[in-house]
C-alpha positions in Angstrom: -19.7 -27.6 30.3 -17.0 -30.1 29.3 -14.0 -31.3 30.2 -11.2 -32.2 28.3 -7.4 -33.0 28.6 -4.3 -33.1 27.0 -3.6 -36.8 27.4 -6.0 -39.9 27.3 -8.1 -40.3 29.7 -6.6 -43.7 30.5 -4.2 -42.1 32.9 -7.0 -41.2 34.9 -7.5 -44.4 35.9 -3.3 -44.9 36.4 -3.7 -41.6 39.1 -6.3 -43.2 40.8 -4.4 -46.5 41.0 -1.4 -44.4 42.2 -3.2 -42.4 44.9 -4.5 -45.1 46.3 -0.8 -47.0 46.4 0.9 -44.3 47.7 -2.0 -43.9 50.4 -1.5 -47.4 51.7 2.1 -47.3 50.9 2.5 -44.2 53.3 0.8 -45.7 56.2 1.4 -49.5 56.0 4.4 -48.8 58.5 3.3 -46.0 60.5 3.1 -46.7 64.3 0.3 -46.7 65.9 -2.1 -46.5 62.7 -3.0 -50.3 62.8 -4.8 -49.8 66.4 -7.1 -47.4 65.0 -10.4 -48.5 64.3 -11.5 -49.4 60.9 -13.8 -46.0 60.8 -10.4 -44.0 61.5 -7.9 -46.2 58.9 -10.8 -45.2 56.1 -10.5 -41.5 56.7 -6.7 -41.2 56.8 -6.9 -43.3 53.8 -9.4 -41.8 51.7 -8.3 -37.8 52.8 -4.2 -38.8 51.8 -5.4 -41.0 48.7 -8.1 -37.3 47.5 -5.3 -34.8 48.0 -3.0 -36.6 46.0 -5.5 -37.3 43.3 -6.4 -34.2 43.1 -3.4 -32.6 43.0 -1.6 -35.5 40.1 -4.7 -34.2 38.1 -3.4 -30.9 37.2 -0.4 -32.9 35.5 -2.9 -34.1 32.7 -4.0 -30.8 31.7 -7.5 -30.9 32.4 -9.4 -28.3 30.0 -13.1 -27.1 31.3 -15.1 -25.8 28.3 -18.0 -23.5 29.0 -20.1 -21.0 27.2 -20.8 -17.6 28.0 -23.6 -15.7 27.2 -22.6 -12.4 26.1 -25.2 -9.2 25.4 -23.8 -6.4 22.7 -25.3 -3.1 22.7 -26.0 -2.1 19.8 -23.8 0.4 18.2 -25.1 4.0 17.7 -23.1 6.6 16.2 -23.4 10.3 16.1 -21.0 11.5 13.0 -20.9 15.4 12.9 -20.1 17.3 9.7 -17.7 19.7 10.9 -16.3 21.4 7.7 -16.4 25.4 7.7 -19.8 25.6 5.0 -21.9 24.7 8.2 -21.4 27.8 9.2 -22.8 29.3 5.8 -26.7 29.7 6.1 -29.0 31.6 8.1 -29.4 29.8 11.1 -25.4 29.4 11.6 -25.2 31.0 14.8 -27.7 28.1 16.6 -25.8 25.0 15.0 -22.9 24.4 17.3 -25.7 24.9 20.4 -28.5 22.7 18.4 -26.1 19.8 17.6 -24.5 19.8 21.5 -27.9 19.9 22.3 -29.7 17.1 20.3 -26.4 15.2 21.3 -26.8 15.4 24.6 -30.4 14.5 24.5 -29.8 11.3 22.8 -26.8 10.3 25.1 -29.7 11.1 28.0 -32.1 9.1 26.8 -30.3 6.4 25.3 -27.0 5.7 26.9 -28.1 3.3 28.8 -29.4 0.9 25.6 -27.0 2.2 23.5 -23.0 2.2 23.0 -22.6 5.6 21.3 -19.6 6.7 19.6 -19.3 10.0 18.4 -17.2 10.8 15.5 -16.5 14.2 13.4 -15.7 14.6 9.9 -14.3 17.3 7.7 -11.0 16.5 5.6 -10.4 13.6 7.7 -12.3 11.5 10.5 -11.5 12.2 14.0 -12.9 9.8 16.6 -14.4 12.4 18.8 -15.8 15.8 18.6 -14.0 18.7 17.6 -16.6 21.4 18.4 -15.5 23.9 15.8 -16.5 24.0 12.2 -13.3 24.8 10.7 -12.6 22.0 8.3 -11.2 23.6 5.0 -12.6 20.8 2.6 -15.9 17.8 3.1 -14.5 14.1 2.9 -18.3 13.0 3.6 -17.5 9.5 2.6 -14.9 9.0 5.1 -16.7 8.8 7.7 -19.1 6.0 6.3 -15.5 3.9 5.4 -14.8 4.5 8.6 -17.4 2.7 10.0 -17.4 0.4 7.5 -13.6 -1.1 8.3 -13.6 -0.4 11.8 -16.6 -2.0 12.8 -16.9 -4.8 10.5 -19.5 -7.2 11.6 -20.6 -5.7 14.5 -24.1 -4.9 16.0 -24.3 -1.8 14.2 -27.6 0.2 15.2 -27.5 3.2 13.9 -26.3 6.2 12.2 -27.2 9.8 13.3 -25.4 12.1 10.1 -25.3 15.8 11.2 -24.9 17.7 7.9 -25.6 19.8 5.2 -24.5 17.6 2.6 -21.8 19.7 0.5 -19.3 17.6 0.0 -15.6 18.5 -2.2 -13.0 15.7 -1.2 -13.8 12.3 -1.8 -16.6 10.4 -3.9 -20.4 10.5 -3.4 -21.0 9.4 0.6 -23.5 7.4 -0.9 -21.2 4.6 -1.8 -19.6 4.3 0.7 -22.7 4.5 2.8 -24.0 1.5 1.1 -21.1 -1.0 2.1 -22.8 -0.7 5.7 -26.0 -2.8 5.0 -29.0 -2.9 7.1 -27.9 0.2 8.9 -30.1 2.8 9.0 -29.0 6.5 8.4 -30.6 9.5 10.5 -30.0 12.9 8.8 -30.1 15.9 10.7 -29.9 18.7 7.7 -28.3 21.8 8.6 -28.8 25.2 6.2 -30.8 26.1 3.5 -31.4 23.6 0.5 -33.1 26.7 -2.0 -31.2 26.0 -4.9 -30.6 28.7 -7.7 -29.9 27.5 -11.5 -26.3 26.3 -11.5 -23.9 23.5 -13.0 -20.6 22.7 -11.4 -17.6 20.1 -11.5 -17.7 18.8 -8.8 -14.7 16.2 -8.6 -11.9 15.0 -10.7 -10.4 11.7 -10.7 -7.1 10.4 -12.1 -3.8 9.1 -11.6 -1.0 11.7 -11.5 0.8 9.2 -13.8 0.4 8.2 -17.1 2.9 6.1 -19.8 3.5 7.8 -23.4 1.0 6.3 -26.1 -0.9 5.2 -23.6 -4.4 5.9 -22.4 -5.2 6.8 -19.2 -9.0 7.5 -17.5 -10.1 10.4 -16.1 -13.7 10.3 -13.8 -15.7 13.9 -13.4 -18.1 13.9 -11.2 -20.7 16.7 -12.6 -23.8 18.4 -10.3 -26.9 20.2 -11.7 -29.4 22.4 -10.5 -32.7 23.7 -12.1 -31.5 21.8 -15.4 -34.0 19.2 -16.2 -33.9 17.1 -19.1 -31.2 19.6 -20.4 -27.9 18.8 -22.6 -24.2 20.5 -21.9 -21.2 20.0 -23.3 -18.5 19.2 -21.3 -14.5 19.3 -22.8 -11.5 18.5 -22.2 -8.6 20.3 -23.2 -4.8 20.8 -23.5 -2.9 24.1 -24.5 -5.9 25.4 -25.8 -7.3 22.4 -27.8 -10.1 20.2 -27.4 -9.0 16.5 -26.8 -11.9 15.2 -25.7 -15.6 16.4 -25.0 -19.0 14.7 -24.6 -22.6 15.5 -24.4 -24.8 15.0 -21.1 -28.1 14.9 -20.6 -29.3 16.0 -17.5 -32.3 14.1 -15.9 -35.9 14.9 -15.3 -35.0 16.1 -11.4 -34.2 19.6 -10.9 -31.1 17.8 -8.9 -28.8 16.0 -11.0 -25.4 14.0 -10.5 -23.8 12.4 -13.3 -20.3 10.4 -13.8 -18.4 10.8 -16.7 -15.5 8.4 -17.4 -13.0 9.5 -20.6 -10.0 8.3 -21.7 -7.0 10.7 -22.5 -4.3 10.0 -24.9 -1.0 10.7 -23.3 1.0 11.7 -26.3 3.5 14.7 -25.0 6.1 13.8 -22.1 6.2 15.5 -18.8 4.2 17.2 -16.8 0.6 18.2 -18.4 -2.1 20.6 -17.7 -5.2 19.6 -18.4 -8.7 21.7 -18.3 -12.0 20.4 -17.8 -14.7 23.3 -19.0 -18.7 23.0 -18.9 -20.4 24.8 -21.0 -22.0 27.7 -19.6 -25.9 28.0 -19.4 -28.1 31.5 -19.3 -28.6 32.2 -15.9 -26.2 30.2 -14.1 -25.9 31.7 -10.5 -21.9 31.1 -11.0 -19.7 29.9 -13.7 -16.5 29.8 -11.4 -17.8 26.1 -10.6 -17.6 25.5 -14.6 -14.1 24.5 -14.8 -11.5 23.1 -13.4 -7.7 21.4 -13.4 -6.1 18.4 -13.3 -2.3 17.4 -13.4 -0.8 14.3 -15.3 2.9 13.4 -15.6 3.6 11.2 -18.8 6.4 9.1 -18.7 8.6 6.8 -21.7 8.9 3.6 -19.5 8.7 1.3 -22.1 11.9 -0.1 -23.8 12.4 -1.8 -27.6 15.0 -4.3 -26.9 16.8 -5.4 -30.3 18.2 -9.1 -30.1 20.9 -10.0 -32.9 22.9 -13.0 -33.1 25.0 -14.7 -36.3 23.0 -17.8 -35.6 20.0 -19.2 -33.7 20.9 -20.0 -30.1 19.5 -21.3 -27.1 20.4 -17.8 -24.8 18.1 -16.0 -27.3 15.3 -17.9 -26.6 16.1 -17.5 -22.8 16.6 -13.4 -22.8 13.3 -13.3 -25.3 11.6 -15.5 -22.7 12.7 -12.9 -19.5 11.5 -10.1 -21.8 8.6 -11.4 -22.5 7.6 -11.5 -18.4 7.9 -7.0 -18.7 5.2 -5.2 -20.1 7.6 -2.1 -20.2 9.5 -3.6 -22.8 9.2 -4.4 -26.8 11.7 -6.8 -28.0 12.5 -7.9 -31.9 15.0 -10.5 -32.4 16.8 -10.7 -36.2 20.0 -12.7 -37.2 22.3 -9.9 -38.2 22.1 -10.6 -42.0 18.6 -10.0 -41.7 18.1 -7.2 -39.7 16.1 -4.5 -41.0 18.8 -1.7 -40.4 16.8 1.1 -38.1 19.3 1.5 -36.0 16.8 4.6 -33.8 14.2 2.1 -33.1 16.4 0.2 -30.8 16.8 1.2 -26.8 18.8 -1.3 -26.0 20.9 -3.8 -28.4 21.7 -7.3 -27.2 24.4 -8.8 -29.3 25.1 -12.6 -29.1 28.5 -13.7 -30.3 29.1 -11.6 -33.1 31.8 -13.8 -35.3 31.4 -11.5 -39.3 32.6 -8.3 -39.9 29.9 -7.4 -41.3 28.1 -8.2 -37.9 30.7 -5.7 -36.6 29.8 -3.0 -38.6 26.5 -3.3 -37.2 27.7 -2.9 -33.9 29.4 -0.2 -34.6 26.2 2.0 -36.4 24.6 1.4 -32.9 27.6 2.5 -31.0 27.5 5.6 -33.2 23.6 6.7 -31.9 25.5 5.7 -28.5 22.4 3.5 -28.3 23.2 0.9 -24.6 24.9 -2.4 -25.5 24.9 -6.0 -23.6 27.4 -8.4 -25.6 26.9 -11.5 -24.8 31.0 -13.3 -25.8 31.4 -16.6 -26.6 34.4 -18.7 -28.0 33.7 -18.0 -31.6 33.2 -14.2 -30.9 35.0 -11.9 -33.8 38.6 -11.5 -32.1 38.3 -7.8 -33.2 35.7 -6.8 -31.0 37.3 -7.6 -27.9 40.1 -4.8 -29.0 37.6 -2.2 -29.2 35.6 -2.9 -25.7 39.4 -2.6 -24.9 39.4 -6.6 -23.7 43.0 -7.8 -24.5 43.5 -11.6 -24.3 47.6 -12.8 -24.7 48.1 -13.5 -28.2 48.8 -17.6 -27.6 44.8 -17.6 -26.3 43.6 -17.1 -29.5 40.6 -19.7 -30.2 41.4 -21.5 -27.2 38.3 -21.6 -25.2 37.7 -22.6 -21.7 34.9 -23.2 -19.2 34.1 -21.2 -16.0 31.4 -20.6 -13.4 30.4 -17.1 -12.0 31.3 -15.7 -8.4 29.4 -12.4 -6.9 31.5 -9.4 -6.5 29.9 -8.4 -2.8 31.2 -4.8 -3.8 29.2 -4.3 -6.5 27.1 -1.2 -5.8 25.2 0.1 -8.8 22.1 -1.7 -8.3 20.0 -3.5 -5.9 21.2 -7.6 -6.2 19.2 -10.3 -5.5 20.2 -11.8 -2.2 19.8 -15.4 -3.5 21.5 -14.8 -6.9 24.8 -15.7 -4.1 23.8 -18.8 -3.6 22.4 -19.4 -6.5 25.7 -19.1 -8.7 27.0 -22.0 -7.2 24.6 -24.4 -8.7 24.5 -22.4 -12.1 26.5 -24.6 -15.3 29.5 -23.3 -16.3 29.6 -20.8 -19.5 31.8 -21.7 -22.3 34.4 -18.7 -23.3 37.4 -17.2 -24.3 40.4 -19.1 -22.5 42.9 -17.2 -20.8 42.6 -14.1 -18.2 42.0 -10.4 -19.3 42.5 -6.9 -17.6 39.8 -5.3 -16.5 38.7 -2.2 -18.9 39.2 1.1 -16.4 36.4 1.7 -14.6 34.1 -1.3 -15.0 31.9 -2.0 -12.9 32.0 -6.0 -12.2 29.0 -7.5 -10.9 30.1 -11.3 -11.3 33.9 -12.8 -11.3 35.0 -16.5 -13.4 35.6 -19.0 -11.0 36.9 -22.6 -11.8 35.8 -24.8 -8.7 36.2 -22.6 -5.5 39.3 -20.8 -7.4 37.9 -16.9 -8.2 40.0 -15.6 -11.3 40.1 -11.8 -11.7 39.0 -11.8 -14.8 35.2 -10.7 -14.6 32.7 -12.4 -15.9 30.1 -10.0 -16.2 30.9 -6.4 -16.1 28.9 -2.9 -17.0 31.2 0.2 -18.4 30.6 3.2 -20.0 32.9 4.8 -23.3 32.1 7.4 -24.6 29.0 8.2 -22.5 27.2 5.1 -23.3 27.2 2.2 -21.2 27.4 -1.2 -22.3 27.9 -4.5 -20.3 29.4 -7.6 -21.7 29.1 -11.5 -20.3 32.2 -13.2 -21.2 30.6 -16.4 -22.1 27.6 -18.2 -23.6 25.4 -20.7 -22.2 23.0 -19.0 -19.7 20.3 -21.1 -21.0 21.0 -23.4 -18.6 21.3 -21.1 -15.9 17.5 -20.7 -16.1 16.6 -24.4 -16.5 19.0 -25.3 -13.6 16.9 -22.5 -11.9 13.6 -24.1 -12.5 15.2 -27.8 -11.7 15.9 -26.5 -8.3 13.1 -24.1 -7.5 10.2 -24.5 -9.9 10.4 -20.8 -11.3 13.0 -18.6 -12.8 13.5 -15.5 -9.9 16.6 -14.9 -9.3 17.5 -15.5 -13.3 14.7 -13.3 -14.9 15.4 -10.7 -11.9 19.4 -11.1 -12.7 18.7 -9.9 -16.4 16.1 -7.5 -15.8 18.2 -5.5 -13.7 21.1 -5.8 -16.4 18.9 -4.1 -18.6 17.1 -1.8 -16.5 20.7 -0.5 -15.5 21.6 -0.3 -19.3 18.8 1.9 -20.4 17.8 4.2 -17.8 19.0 7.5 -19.3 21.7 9.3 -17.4 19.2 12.3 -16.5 16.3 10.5 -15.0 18.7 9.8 -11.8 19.8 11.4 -9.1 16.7 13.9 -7.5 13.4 13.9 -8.3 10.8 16.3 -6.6 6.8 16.0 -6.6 5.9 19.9 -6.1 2.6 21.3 -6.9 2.0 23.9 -9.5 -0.8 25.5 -7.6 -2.7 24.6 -4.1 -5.7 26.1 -2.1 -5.1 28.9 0.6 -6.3 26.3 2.7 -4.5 22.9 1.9 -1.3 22.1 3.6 1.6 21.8 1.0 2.9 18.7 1.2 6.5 18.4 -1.0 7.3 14.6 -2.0 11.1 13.6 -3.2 12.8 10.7 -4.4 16.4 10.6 -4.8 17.2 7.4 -7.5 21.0 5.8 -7.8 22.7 5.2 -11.1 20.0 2.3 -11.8 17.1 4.3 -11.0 16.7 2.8 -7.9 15.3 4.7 -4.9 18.1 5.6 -1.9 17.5 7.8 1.5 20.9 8.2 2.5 21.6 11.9 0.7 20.4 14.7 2.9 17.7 17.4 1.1 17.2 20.7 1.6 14.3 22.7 1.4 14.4 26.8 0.2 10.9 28.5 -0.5 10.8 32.1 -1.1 7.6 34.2 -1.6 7.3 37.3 -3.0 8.6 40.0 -0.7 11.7 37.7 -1.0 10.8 36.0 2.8 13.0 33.0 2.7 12.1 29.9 4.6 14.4 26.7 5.2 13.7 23.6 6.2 15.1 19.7 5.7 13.4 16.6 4.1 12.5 13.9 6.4 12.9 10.5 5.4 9.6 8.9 3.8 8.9 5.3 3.2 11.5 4.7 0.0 11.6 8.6 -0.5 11.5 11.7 1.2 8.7 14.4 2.4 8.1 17.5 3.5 5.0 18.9 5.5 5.0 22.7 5.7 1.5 23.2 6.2 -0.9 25.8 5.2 0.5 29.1 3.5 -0.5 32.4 2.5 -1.7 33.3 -1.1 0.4 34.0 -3.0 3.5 32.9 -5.8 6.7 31.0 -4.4 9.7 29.8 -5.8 11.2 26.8 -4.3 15.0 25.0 -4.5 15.5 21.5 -3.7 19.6 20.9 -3.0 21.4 17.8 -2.2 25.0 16.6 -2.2 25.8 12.3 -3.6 29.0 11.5 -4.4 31.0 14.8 -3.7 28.4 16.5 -6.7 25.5 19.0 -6.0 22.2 18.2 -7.1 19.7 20.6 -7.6 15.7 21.6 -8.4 13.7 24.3 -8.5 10.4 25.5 -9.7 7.5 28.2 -8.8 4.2 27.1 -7.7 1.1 29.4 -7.1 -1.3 29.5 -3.8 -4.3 30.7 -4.7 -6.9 32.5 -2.3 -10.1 30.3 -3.0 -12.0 28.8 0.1 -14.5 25.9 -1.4 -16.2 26.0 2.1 -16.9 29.3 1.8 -17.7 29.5 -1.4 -21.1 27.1 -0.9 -24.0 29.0 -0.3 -26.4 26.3 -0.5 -27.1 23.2 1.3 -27.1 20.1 -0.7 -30.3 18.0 1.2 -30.4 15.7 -2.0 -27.5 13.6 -0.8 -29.3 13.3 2.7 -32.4 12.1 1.5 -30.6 9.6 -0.7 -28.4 8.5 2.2 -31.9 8.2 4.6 -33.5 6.2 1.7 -31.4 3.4 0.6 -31.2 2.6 4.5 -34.3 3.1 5.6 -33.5 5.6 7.3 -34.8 8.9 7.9 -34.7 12.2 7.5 -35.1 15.8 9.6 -34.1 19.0 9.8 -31.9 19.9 12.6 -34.6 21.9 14.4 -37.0 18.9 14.4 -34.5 16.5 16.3 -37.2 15.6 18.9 -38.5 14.2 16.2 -35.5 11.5 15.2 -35.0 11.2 19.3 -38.6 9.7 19.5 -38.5 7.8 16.3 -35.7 6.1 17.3 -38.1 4.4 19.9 -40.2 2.6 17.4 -37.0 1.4 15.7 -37.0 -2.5 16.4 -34.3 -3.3 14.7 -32.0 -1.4 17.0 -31.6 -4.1 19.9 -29.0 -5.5 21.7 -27.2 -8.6 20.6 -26.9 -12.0 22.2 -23.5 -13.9 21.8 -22.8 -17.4 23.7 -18.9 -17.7 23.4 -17.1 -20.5 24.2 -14.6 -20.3 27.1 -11.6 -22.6 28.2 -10.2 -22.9 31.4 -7.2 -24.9 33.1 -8.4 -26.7 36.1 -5.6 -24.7 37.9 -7.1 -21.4 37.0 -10.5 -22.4 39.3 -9.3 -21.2 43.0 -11.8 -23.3 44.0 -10.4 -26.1 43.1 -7.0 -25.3 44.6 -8.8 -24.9 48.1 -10.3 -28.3 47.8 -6.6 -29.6 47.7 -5.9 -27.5 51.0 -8.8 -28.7 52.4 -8.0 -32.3 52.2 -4.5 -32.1 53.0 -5.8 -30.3 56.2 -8.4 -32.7 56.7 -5.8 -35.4 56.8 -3.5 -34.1 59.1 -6.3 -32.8 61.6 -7.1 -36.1 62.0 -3.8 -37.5 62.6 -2.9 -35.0 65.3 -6.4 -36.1 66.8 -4.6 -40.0 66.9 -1.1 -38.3 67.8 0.1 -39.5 64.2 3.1 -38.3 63.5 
């Protein structure tokens, strides 16, 4: 045990001192006091001078430090598979009494040395016991994850895994099993592990996204049965052709799990159908299991950004240096007299200070392929541009130029702004441009004002329009080089700049038909999976917004119509409509922004297959695997007397000591507290004794 305060222990000494003073202080005038006998004086003294010593003490904080000594049970779980292919083998009418049973008899004998937690599993975890087997897929491996992050470091005893091992959600339990280390897993199997000759695909995984010209990887997970040291041919296809394929070779085990990883070129846009096929073999107890689909959308995302300029300048260098920061864009940068001339290569054009004729002529072949502009304008800008983004200066302005800082327009609504870019401007330089003020071109949208000093002109000084159906923004003045080194003077990076810019062009070359509503509806789903509908609804700079409301129609083939609403999801919205009936559906997304109607619609298929069902053999292999690698063990679910009594002879499963240090105010100890009454009551006892007052 030790003590400790919040102030030096000096002023220990200083109470003392105190107590005492105030003792003989108190009583150096009393009447009466000085006839007492010495014995008396001492114990008024000493009682008055302990009271208040003992109470000034609780002033300096005083900290006692102690250790307890904690004992952990160990942890013992009892994980229950309790997906509907339990139910599948002979002996299906006993499980639900045999589990409750051997349950119950390990809670009986060892609830009092263990802490056991029961837990089922079927699509999901659930911390308790469901007692029905009506899970419509097997997510094994959560359960072991489970574990794993919930009860991290902890005195972990045991696992008892009630099973029989089929598993079509999620990865290999194994893996997952693994993460818990010197935990050893009990298998209780459940059905019957007879396999006949048969090769399925198992699981597929990939991300529902892919970029065009990209590659993107696909992981099949591939079981086989009564195969040994046999080869199959496993392809991938698309529209009927073969993109991919490989050649396995199956092990010298009559069990067999593989995982193949391929890479897919995703060269077609949109949405893609994919088909995994395994060859079929003589004898095969199903080919059903051969095949099976995935989904990948393919998406453009990446930009080629075209930089041209009469002459090197420092704001090229500066926009090549933000472009360089995205992996979704290309950029090329060329002096107009040197530019190649293909014009459809180009997303985006960024034209700095165009002063030839001939440079407008350029401009004008990319206006033609209504192909996104961002002018950059400075003082030596070709006056004959400025008439045709419909800019008109007074005619006494011409090559005057003038200098002028930016100013946020708070109304700007077409994309998200950065909320230091505010505060920011006001430490930007000045850019250098064309003197004189300017009308506004209808309907531009003006993200940033010139200001001289705290004046704010109306003349914008950064604006975003759209003629003609293309949109092109112009900044009325050069020099935003130094906007990004006054940037990194201040704050040692280049944010708000870089983030300023990229949202310039982000704005400029999202196509007019990628916003506004965008809905995530499956093609086809399991009788037994609840359909769950994703949207997204994006504003004109592709950025996502929950403010419009969405409505839901399905309608299934006798023409039932159901109706229902979006609710707002994260940055998007969803819809949960549960499980349906087999079956084809057509479905109608609506929405009203902006006083227009938006709508989707599609057909999707529910087909009547049950993968629980379907199993008609147990898969032991993955027990035995899981009891191995943790030294565990493994039984059939009859012989559970068996794990019950081994779990005896298990040394490792023992409780825990912990010695944890505890702190304690000397004012928490009640105690302590009485030991001040005591004296106080001590003191005037013995003065009513004396007839002290």
């Amino acid at each position: 045990m030790n003590i400790e305060l919040e102030y030096p222990a000096i002023w220990l000494f200083c109470i003392l001192l105190l107590s005492l003073f105030l003792s003989w202080f108190s009583y150096r005038t009393k009447n009466g006091f000085n006839e007492l006998s010495r014995l008396w004086r001492a114990a008024l003294y000493s009682s008055r001078a302990i009271s208040i010593f003992l109470i000034t003490t609780l002033l300096l904080g005083v900290f006692i430090k102690t250790y307890i000594e904690r004992i952990e049970q160990p942890l013992f779980f009892i994980v229950t598979d309790h997906s509907a292919s339990m139910l599948n083998y002979k002996d299906s009418s006993t499980v639900a009494e045999n589990i409750k049973s051997t349950r119950e008899k390990i809670t009986a004998k060892y609830g009092s040395k263990f802490d056991i937690k029961t837990l089922s599993v079927g699509a999901n975890i659930r911390n308790n016991e469901t007692g029905y087997f009506n899970e419509s897929s097997s997510n094994l491996e959560a359960a072991f994850s489970y574990i794993h992050s919930n009860f991290y470091n902890r005195n972990i005893g045991g696992i008892t895994f009630i099973s029989d091992g089929n598993f079509n959600v999620g990865a290999n339990p194994i893996y997952n099993a693994a993460k818990i280390r010197t935990t050893p897993i009990f298998c209780l199997a459940v059905g019957d592990s007879i396999q006949k000759k048969d090769q399925l695909v198992r699981s597929v995984f990939n991300n529902p996204l892919a970029f065009l010209m990209n590659e993107f990887p696909v992981e099949i997970d591939i079981s086989s049965f009564l195969f040994p040291e046999e080869e199959s041919l496993i392809t991938i296809s698309k529209k009927g052709k073969v993109i991919a394929s490989k050649t396995l070779k199956y092990g010298k085990n009559t069990e067999d799990f593989q995982k193949l990883r391929f890479l897919i070129p995703a060269d077609e846009l949109g949405n893609q159908t994919y088909t995994i096929n395994l060859e079929e073999k003589n004898n095969e107890i199903s080919y059903k299991n051969n095949s099976k689909n995935f989904y990948v959308e393919v998406l453009d995302s990446r930009n080629k950004v075209l930089l041209l300029s009469t002459a090197p300048h420092p704001d090229i260098s500066a926009l090549k240096n933000v472009l360089a920061t995205d992996d979704k864009i290309e950029f090329e940068s060329a002096r107009f007299k040197d530019w190649n001339g293909k014009v459809n290569q180009a997303n985006l054009l960024i034209c700095h200070s165009p002063q030839k004729n001939s440079d407008l002529n350029i401009i004008k072949r990319f206006e033609e392929e209504n192909i996104p502009i961002l002018y950059i304008l400075g003082p030596s800008t070709n006056e004959a541009l400025y008439g045709r983004l419909s800019i008109q200066f007074p005619p006494r302005t011409v090559g005057k130029r003038d200098n002028f800082q930016a100013a946020l327009n708070d109304n700007f609504s077409e994309f998200i702004i950065d909320p230091l870019l505010k505060s920011s401007l006001n430490f930007y330089p000045p850019l250098q441009g064309h003197y004189g003020d300017f009308k506004t071109p209808v309907g531009a949208k003006i993200l940033l004002n010139q200001r001289i000093g705290s004046i704010e002109k109306e003349s914008p000084l950064l604006f975003f329009q759209t003629q003609r159906g293309k949109r092109y923004a112009a900044i009325m003045g050069e020099g935003i080089w130094r906007w990004r080194i006054n940037e990194f003077q201040r704050e040692q990076n280049h944010t708000v700049f870089n983030n300023l810019i990229d949202k310039s062009i982000q704005y400029l070359t999202v196509p007019g038909k990628s916003k506004g509503l965008t809905v995530s509806f499956p093609k086809k789903i399991n009788k037994q999976e609840e359909l769950i509908i994703n949207g997204v609804f994006y504003n004109s700079s592709l950025e996502a917004i929950t403010s419009p409301l969405l409505n839901l129609n399905i309608t299934d083939e006798n023409s039932k119509k159901y109706t229902t609403q979006f609710s707002v999801y994260e940055d998007g919205y969803q819809a949960q409509l549960g499980k349906l009936n087999p079956g084809r559906y057509t479905w109608e997304v609506e929405t009203e922004f902006k006083n227009k109607i938006e709508r989707k619609s599609g057909v999707f298929i529910v087909e009547d297959i049950d993968q629980e069902r379907a199993e008609s053999v147990a898969n032991h292999s993955v027990l035995k695997q899981l009891a191995t690698q943790s030294n565990g063990g493994f039984y059939r679910l009859l012989e559970s007397d068996r794990l019950i009594n081994d779990l005896s002879q298990r040394s490792e499963i023992e409780s825990v000591s912990f010695s944890e240090e505890a702190s304690f105010r000397l004012i928490d100890y009640t105690w302590y507290l009485m030991l001040c009454i005591l004296f106080l009551c001590v003191e005037w006892l013995l003065k009513r004794l004396k007839g002290l007052t």
